[in-house]
KEVO-182393 format. One record per residue (C-alpha): residue in three letters; x, y, z. Coordinates in steps of 0.02 Angstrom, whole numbers. Example, Ala and Ser with C-alpha at 12.3 -4.5 7.8 and 13.67 -1.06 7.14 Angstrom:
% KEVO-182393
residuo:px:py:pz
ALA:615:-225:390
SER:684:-53:357
This chain:
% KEVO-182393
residuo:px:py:pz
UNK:-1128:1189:437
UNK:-955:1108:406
UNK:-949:971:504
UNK:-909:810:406
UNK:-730:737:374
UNK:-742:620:240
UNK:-612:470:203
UNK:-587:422:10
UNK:-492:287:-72
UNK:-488:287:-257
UNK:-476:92:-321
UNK:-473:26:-483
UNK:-641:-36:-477
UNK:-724:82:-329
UNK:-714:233:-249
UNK:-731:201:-101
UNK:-814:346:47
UNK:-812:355:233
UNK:-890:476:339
UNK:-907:518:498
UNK:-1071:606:532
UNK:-1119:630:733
UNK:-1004:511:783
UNK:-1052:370:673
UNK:-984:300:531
UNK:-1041:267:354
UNK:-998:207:196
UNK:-1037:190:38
UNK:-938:163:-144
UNK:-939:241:-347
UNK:-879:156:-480
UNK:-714:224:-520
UNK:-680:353:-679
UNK:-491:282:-720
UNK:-468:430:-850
UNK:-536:560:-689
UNK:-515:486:-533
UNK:-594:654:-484
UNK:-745:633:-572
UNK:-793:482:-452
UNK:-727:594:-302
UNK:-845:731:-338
UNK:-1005:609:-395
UNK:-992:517:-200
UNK:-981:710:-117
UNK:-1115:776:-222
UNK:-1229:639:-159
UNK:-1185:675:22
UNK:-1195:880:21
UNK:-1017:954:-43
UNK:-1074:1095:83
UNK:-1069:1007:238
UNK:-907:913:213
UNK:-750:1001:318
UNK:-616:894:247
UNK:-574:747:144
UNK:-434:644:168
UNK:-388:547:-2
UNK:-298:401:-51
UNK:-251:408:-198
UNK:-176:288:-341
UNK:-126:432:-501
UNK:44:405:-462
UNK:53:225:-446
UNK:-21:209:-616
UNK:53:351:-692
UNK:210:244:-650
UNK:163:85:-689
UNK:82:148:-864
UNK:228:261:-899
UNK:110:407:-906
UNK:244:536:-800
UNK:310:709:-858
UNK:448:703:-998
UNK:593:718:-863
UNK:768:754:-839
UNK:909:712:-743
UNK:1043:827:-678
UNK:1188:710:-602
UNK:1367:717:-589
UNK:1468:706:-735
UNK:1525:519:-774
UNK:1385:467:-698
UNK:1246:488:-813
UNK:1199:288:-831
UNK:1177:249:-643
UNK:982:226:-659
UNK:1030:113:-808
UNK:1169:25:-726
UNK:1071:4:-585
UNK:1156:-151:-473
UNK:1206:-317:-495
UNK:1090:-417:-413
UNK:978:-551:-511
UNK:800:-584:-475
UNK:791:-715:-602
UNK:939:-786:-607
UNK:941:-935:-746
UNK:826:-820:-853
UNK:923:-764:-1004
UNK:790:-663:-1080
UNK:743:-562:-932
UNK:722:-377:-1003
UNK:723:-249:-889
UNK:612:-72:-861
UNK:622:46:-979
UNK:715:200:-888
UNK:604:347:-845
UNK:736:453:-914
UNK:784:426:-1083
UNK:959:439:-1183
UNK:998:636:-1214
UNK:895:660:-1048
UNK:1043:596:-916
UNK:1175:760:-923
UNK:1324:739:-820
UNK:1358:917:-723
UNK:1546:958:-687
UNK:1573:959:-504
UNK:1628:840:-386
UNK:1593:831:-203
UNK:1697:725:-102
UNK:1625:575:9
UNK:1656:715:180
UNK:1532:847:105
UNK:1727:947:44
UNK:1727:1015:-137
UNK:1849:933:-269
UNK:1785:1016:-398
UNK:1682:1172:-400
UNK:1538:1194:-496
UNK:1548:1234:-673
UNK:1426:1363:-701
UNK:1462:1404:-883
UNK:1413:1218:-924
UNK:1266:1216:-825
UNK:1200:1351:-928
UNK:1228:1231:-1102
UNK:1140:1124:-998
UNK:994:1195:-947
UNK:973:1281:-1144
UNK:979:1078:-1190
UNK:825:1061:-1088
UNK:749:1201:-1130
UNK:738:1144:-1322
UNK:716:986:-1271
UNK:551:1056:-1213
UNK:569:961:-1018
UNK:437:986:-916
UNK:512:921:-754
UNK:701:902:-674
UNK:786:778:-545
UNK:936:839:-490
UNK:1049:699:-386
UNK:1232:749:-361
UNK:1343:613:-329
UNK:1380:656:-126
UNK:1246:787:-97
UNK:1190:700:52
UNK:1358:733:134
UNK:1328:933:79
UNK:1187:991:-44
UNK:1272:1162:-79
UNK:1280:1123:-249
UNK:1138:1049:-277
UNK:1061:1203:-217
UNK:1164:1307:-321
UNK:1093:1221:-466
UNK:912:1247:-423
UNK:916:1442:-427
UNK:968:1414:-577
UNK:846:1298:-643
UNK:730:1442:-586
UNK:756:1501:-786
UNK:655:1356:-837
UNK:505:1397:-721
UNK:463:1186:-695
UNK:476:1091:-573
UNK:644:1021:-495
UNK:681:865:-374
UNK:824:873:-265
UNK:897:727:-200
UNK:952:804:-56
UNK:777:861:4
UNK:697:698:-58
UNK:830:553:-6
UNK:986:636:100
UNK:1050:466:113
UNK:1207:381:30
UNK:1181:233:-130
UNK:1195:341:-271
UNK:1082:212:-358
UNK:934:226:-225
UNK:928:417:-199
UNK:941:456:-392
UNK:794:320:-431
UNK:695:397:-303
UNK:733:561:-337
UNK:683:527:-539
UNK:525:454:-495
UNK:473:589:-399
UNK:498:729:-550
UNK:462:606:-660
UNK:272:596:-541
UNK:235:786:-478
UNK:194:874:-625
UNK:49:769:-662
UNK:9:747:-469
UNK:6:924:-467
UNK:-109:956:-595
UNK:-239:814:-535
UNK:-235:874:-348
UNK:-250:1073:-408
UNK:-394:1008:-504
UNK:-486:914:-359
UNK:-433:1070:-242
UNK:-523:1194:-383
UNK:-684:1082:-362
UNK:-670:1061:-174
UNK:-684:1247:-164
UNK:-623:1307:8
UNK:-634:1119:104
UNK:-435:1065:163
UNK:-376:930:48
UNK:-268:779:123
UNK:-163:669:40
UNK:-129:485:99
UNK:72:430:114
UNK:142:274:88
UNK:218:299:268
UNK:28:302:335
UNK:11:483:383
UNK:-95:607:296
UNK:-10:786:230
UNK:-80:936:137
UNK:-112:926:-51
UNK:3:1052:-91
UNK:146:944:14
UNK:80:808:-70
UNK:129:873:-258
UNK:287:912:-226
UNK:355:748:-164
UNK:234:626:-247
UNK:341:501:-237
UNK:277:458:-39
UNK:108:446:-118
UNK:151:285:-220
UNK:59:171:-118
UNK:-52:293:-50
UNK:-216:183:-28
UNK:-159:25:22
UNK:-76:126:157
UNK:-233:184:215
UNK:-280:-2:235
UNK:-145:-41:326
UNK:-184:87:468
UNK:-353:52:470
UNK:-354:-107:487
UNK:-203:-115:620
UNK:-302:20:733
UNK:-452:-65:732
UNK:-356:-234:785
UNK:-280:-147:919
UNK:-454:-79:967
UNK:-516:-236:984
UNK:-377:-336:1046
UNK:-302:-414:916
UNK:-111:-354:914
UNK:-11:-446:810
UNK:-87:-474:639
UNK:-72:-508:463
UNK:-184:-378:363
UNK:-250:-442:201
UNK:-339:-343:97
UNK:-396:-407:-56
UNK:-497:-268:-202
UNK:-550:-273:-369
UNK:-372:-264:-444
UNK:-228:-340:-327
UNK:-218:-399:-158
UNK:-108:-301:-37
UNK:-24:-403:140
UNK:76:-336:275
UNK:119:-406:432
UNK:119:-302:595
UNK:192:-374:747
UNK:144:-240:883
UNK:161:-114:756
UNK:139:-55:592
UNK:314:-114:496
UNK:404:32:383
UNK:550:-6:269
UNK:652:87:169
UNK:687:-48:26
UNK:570:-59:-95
UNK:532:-62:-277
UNK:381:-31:-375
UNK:392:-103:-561
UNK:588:-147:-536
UNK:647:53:-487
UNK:693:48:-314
UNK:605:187:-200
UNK:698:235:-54
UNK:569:329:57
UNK:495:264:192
UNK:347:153:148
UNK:227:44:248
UNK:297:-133:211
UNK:166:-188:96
UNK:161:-345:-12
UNK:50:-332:-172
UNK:1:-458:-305
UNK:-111:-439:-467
UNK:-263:-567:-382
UNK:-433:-465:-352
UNK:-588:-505:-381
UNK:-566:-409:-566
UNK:-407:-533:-609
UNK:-420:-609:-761
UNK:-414:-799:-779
UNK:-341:-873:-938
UNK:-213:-1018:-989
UNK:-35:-970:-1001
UNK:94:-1002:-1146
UNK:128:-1187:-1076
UNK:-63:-1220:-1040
UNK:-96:-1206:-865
UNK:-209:-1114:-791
UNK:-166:-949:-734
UNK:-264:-778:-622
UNK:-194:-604:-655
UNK:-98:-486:-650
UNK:-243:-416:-773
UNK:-406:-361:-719
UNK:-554:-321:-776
UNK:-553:-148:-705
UNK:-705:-62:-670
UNK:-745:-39:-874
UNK:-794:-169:-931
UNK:-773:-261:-769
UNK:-813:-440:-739
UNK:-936:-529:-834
UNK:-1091:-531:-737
UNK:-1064:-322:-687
UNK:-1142:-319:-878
UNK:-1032:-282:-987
UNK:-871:-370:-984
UNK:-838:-551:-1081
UNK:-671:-601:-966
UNK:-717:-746:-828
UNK:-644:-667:-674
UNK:-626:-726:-487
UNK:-784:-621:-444
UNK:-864:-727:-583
UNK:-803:-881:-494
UNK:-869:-842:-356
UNK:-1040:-806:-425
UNK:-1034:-957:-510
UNK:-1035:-1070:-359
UNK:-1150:-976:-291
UNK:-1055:-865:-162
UNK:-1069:-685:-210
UNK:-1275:-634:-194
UNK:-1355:-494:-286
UNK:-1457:-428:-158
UNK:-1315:-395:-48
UNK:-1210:-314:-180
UNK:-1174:-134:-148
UNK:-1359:-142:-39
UNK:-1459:-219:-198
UNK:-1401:-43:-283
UNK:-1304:-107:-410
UNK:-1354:-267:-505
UNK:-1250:-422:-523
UNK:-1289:-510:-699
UNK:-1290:-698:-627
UNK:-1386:-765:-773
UNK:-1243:-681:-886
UNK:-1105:-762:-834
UNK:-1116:-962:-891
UNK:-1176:-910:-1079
UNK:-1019:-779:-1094
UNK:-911:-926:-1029
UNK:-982:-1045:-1136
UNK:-904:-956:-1283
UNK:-730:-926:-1216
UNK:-621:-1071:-1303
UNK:-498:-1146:-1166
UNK:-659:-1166:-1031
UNK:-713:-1302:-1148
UNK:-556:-1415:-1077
UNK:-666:-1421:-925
UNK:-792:-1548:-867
UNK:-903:-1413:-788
UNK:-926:-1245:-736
UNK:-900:-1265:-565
UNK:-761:-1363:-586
UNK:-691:-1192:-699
UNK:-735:-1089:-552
UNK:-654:-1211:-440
UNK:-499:-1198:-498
UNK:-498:-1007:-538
UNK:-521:-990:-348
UNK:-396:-1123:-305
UNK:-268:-1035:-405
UNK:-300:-850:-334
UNK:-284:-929:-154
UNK:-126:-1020:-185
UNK:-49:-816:-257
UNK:-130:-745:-107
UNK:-58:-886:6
UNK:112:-868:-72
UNK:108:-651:-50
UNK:57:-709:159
UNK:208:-820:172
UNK:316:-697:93
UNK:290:-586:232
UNK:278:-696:372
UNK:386:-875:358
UNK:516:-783:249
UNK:555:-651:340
UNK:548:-766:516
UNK:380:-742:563
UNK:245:-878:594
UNK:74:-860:522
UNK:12:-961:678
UNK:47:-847:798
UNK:-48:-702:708
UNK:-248:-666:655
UNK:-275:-620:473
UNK:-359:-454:468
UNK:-447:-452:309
UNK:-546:-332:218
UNK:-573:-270:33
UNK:-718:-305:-60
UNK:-660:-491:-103
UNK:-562:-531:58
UNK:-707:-624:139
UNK:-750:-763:16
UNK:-559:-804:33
UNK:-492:-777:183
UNK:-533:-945:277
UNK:-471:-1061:127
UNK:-277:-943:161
UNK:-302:-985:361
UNK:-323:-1165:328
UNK:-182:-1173:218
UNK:-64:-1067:329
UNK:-124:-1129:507
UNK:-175:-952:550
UNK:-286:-983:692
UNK:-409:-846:693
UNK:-498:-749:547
UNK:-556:-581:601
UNK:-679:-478:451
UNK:-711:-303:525
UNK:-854:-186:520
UNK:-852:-108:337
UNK:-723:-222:260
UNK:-759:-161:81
UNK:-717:7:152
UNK:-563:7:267
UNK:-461:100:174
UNK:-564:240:154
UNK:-583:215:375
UNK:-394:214:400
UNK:-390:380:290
UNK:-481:454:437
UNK:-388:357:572
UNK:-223:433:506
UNK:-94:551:564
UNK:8:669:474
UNK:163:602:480
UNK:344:676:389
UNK:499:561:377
UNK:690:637:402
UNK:826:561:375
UNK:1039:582:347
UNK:1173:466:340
UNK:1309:476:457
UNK:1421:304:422
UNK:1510:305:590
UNK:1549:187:710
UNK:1409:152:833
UNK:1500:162:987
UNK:1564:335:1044
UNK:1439:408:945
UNK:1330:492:1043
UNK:1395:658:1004
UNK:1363:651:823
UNK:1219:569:855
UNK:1131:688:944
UNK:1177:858:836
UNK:1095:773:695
UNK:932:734:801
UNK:943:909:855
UNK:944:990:658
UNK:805:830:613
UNK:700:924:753
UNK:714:1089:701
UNK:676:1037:532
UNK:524:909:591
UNK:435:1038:693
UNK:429:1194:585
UNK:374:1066:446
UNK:213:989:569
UNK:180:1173:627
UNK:161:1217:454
UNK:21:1082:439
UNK:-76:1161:551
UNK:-40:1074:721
UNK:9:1145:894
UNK:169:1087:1001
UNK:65:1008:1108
UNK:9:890:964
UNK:171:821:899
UNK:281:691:942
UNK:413:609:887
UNK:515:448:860
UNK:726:422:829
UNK:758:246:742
UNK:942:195:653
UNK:1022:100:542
UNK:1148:-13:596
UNK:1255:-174:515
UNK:1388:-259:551
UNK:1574:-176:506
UNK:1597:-282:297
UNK:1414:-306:282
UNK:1316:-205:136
UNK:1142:-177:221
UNK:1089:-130:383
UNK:913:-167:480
UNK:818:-3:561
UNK:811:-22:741
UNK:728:114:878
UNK:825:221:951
UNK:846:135:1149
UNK:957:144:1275
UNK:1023:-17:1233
UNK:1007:-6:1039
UNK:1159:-104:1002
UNK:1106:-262:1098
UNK:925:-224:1010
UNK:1019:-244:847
UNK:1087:-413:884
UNK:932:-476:924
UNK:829:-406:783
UNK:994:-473:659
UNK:967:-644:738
UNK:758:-659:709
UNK:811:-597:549
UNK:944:-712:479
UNK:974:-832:589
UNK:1125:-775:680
UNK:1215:-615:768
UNK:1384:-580:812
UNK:1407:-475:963
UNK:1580:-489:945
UNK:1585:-367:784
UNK:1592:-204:778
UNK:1427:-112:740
UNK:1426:33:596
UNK:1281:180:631
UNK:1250:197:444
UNK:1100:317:455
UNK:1006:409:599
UNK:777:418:550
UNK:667:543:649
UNK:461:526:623
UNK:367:656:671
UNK:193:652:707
UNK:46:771:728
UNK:-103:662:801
UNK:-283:688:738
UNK:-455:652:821
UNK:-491:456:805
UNK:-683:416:792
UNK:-710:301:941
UNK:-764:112:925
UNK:-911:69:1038
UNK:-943:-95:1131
UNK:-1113:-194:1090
UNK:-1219:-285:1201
UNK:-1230:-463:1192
UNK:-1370:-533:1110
UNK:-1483:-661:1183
UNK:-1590:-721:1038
UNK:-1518:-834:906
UNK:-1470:-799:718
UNK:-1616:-817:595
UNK:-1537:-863:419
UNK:-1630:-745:277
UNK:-1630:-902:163
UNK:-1558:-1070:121
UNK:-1479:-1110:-27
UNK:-1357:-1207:-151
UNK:-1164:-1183:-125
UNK:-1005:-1264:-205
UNK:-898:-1271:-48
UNK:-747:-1383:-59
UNK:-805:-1447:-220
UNK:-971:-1507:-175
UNK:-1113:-1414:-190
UNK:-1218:-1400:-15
UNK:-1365:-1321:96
UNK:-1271:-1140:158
UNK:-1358:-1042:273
UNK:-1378:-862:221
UNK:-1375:-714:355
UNK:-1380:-517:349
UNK:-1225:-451:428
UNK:-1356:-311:494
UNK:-1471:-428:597
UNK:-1334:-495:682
UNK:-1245:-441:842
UNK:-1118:-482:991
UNK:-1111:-664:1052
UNK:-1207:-732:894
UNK:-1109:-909:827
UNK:-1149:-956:670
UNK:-1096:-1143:606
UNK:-1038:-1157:418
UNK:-1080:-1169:303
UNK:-1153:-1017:293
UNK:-1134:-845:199
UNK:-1136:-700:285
UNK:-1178:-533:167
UNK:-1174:-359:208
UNK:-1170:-184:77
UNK:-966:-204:60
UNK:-930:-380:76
UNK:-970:-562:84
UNK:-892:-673:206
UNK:-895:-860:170
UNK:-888:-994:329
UNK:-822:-1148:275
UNK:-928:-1324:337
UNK:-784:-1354:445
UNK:-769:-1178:520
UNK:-889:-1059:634
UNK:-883:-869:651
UNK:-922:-782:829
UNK:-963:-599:832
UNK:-853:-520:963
UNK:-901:-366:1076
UNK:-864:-263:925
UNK:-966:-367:806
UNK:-801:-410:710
UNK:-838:-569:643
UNK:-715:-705:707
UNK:-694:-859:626
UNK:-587:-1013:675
UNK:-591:-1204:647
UNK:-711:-1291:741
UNK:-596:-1430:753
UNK:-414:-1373:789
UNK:-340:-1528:702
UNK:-376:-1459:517
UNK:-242:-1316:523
UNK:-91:-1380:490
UNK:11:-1425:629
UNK:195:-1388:593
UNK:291:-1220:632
UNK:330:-1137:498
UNK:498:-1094:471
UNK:601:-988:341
């Protein structure tokens, strides 16, 4: 019988699986296959009867590697004429601004590749210039000898009207490959934006395509489910065609997961942290999971709608080494899961995870459930032989400062999110999970002031869970650039085509009326500014603006004029959630499974060691102490205790107030 729905979350050094079978859950991990992620995929299902399972839900990273590793389809792009260079033009704007040898990315389209089509739309969706048909056809015989496999087609003002745009894909139907629109990916204005988008998404599908028809093949006849970046779940098939919402597919998946359980349990505003083998991903969520629709990945800006999600290269794979001017440095490079840290057995790279074993932190017999053996004795000889640790008076001094550096990264991705974007850390809880997230997480509360550290049930898993907790969720949007008062009208005859278009889409997914809903947002600046903030659609959405403007930057001016640049409508089709049960409170105390030697704060003390399993609602457990379960190990600093709410979330806080720092922090 058909009865299991299984969550999976491809990472670069796990796979990691959640099921729900009778109402319970359960986890459990495979080492990833980098060249197959499907190989992993299939191992974990075989091992849990392929028969039984009645869907899988995947999050998936192909195309943000792909990307990153320049590993797309040979692609080209259809534009109009004179504006072949945009995606090389790109904007003005300077990250680094007193670098003089900052190089920019490669573009996914290469010289030859960017063909200038003769037409011109004009910025009100009238036609200047009609479409040159006769040079279209030169065009597409380029191509063809130019043997592409894959075509983005972004017309300079087909968001205003995509008529030719769609003219030019029945005729791209000669070349039987795939073809991006702009105008069905990004209908929104910024030439720049839509065609990057719109380029990374051909430049992505082909190869999504062929890995999800692959998986589908050996799934047989169970649904297939894709995680977005947006946090909602589609079809594989709706999946391949617009890969480009699949970019940050898995950390997604954390993101929902871990907010849903916090607002289970009580915990509504926090900052999830979610630390891996490879990179550490943050977002904040202040009542709500926050989406934006300005991002980049690898310096090419992606327009969709994305989960706001922070990531840097620190994991517990991240390679530690000196940089160029000597100082010690952790990631962006990792390990992986081949050869992987030192003391997995094969790799010869000192890594946080070997940090961590090295002051005695990470325990074999909790690792992955005692299934999978952790080398301890390996690790110091390796190091021993690695040139620049010699600088060091010790080993634990080494690890010391490996860790010290990965927490000041992940401190510095936290306050990113939160101080520079007007937030205080202090009044959320950091909602970590991830393998790694544990052994860190109190060191980035201390620094930050965050008062509470919550570690869920199944940290190492999460992602996988929030794969399950998702809904499907589709994203429409069109730009309008009108003023916001008086335009109610407009406003509401675009709604009305976004919810034609937004229902026939969810029905197609499988779901009733009944199980869709929906939510309006816009865009709105000030009249001379250049970007706008996304506010919900409320009765008083103008006076929403200001406020949101002045959290923002600092100021409002509710004397301008307000500009309604573009109108957003989500539509959702809600899936079953697995339910969270409350525990009983304990009455007998905590028995530690051993006592043993720690480095904790540089000093090397008596920890307490506990079984996550033995231990249940009202327990309080003192640090130092090291708490170790099959996904995870959670480290409680001497100066810190962790209470297991009715949830058996383990909470930890500062025994003594006084040691968070005190200040606000401000922007």
């Amino acid at each position: 019988m058909k009865n299991l729905r299984v969550g999976v979350d491809t990472g670069g050094t796990f796979t990691d699986f959640v099921i729900i079978r009778d109402g319970k859950i359960e986890i459990f991990k495979e080492l990833s296959t980098p060249q197959n992620p499907e190989e992993a995929i299939m191992q974990g299902l075989t091992r849990q009867n392929q028969a039984a399972v009645r869907e899988v839900i995947h999050g998936s990273t192909v195309a943000t590697n792909a990307l990153l590793e320049r590993k797309g389809a040979r692609t080209a792009l259809l534009t109009t004429e004179g504006f072949e260079d945009v995606i090389v033009i790109g904007r003005q704007t300077r990250r680094e601004l007193y670098n003089i040898f900052v190089t920019r990315p490669d573009p996914l389209v290469p010289d030859g590749l960017r063909l200038g089509v003769r037409e011109r739309m004009l910025h009100d969706g009238s036609i200047e210039i009609a479409l040159d048909r006769q040079h279209l056809h030169s065009l597409i015989e380029n191509m063809r000898r130019e043997n592409v496999e894959s075509v983005a087609v972004s017309l300079l003002y087909s968001f205003a009207n995509s008529e030719h745009e769609n003219e030019i894909l029945r005729e791209l139907q000669l070349l039987d490959i795939p073809v991006s629109l702009s105008s069905r990916i990004l209908p929104e204005y910024r030439e720049y934006e839509r065609t990057s988008t719109t380029v990374i998404n051909a430049y992505l599908s082909p190869l999504m395509s062929r890995y999800l028809g692959r998986l589908q093949q050996r799934l047989q006849d169970c649904p297939l489910r894709v995680m977005q970046s947006n946090g909602g779940a589609v079809r594989a098939e709706t999946a391949a065609e617009a890969s480009v919402r699949t970019i940050v597919s898995g950390p997604a998946g954390g993101v929902v997961g871990a907010f849903h359980v916090a607002q289970v349990c009580g915990y509504p505003k926090v900052i999830t942290f979610d630390m891996g083998g490879t990179s550490t991903d943050v977002s904040l969520c202040d009542g709500s999971i926050k989406i934006t629709h300005e991002n980049q990945l690898d310096g090419m800006p992606v327009g969709i709608p994305m989960i706001d999600i922070h990531t840097v290269g620190a994991g517990g794979g991240s390679i530690a080494e000196f940089d160029p001017g000597g100082a010690l440095k952790v990631g962006p490079e990792s390990a992986g899961a081949d050869p992987g840290p030192i003391c997995y057995g094969k790799g010869s790279q000192f890594t946080v995870t070997d940090a961590n074993v090295v002051l005695g932190r990470l325990l074999p017999q909790f690792f992955l459930g005692g299934t999978m053996p952790l080398f301890v004795d390996r690790v110091e000889p390796v190091v021993r032989k690695i040139e620049w640790t010699r600088r060091w008076k010790s080993l634990e001094e080494l690890a010391q400062g490996v860790i010290d550096v990965v927490n000041n990264n992940m401190e510095q991705a936290i306050r990113l999110i939160s101080v520079e974007r007007g937030y205080d850390p202090r009044d959320f809880t950091l909602f970590c999970f991830g393998g790694a997230a544990g052994l860190h997480a109190s060191s980035l509360a201390k620094g930050l002031g965050i008062p509470r550290v919550v570690v869920p049930r199944f940290p190492g898993a999460l992602s996988a869970l929030g794969l399950l907790l998702a809904d499907t969720r589709k994203d429409y949007s069109r730009t309008l650039l009108i003023e916001a008062e008086g335009s109610n009208a407009t406003l509401k005859k675009t709604l009305e085509e976004l919810y034609r278009l937004g229902q026939s889409d969810l029905e197609a997914e499988g779901f009733k009326k009944s199980e869709i809903r929906s939510m309006d947002f816009v865009d709105l600046r000030y009249r001379g500014q250049s970007y706008e903030l996304t506010i919900p659609l409320v009765a008083n959405v103008i006076e929403e603006f200001h406020k949101t403007h002045d959290r923002r930057y600092g100021y409002s001016n509710p004397d301008n004029a307000v500009e309604l640049v573009n109108v957003r409508t989500t539509f959702l089709g809600r899936t079953v959630k697995p339910k969270f049960k409350k525990a009983e409170k304990q009455r007998r105390k905590p028995q530690p499974v051993e006592t043993r030697a720690t480095w904790i704060d540089g000093t090397r003390m008596k920890t307490a060691v506990y079984d996550r399993a033995t231990l249940g609602h009202g327990h309080v457990i003192k640090g130092p102490a090291i708490i170790g379960e099959y996904s995870s190990t959670t480290l409680v600093p001497r100066d810190f205790e962790c209470r297991l709410d009715t949830y058996l979330n383990l909470v930890l806080s500062a025994r003594d107030v006084t040691l968070l720092k005190s200040q606000r922090l401000r922007p």
